[in-house]
C-alpha positions as CSV (number, residue, x, y, z in Angstrom):
1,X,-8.9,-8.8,4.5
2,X,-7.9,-12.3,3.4
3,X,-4.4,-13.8,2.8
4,X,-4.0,-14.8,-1.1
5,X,-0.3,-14.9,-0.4
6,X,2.7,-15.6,1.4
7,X,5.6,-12.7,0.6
8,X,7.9,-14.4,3.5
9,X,8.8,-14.0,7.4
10,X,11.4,-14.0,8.9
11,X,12.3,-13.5,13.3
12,X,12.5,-10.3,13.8
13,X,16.5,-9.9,15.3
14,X,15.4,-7.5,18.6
15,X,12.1,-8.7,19.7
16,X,12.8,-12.4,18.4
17,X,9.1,-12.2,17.2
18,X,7.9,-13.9,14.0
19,X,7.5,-11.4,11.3
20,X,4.9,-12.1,8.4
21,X,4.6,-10.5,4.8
22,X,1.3,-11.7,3.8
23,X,-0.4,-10.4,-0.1
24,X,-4.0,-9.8,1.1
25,X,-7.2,-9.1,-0.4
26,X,-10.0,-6.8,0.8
27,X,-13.6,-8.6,1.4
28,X,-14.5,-5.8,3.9
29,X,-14.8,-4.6,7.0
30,X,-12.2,-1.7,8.4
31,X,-8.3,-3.1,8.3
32,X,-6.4,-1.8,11.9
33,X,-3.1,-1.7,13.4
34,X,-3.1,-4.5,16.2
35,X,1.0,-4.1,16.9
36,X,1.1,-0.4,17.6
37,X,4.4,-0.8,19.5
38,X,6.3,-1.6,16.0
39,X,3.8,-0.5,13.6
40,X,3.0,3.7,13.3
41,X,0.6,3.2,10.3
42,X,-1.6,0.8,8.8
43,X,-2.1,2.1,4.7
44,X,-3.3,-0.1,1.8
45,X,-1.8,1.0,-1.4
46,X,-1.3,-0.6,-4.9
47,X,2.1,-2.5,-5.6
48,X,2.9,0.5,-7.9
49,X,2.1,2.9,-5.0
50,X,4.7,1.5,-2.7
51,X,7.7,3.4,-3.4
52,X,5.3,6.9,-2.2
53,X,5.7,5.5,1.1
54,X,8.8,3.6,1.1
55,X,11.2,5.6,-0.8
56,X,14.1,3.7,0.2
57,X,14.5,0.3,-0.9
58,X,13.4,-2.2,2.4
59,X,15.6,-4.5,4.5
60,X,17.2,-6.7,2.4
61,X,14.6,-10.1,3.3
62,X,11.8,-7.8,2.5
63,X,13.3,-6.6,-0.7
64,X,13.9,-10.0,-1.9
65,X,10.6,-11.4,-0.9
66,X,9.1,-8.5,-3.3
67,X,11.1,-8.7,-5.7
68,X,11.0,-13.0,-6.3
69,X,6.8,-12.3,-5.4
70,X,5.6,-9.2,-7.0
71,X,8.3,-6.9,-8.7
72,X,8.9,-7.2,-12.1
């Protein structure tokens, strides 16, 4: 996978790590989960796909990083 885009980060506010949203791409290979301590699930889907996995909206940075990025 490549980045195309930046959807926003922010520090996450219990592990004080830097969380990214990147857009990416897929040029090959096999995409993996490399943070399996905060991430159960690594799925690529289609922007209209998102709300069969997340059918709540997300934290509020995430929301607006979609919604000023992607969402209509």
């Amino acid at each position: 996978m490549v980045a195309v885009a930046q959807l926003g980060e922010r520090v996450h506010p219990e592990t004080r790590r830097t969380m990214s949203r990147p857009v990416c791409e897929v040029v090959g290979g096999t995409a993996h989960d490399a943070d399996t301590p905060v991430l159960s699930e690594l799925v690529r889907v289609a922007l209209g796909e998102i709300p069969q996995y997340v059918p709540h909206r997300f934290l509020e940075p995430v929301q607006e990083d979609l919604g000023a990025t992607l969402l209509p």
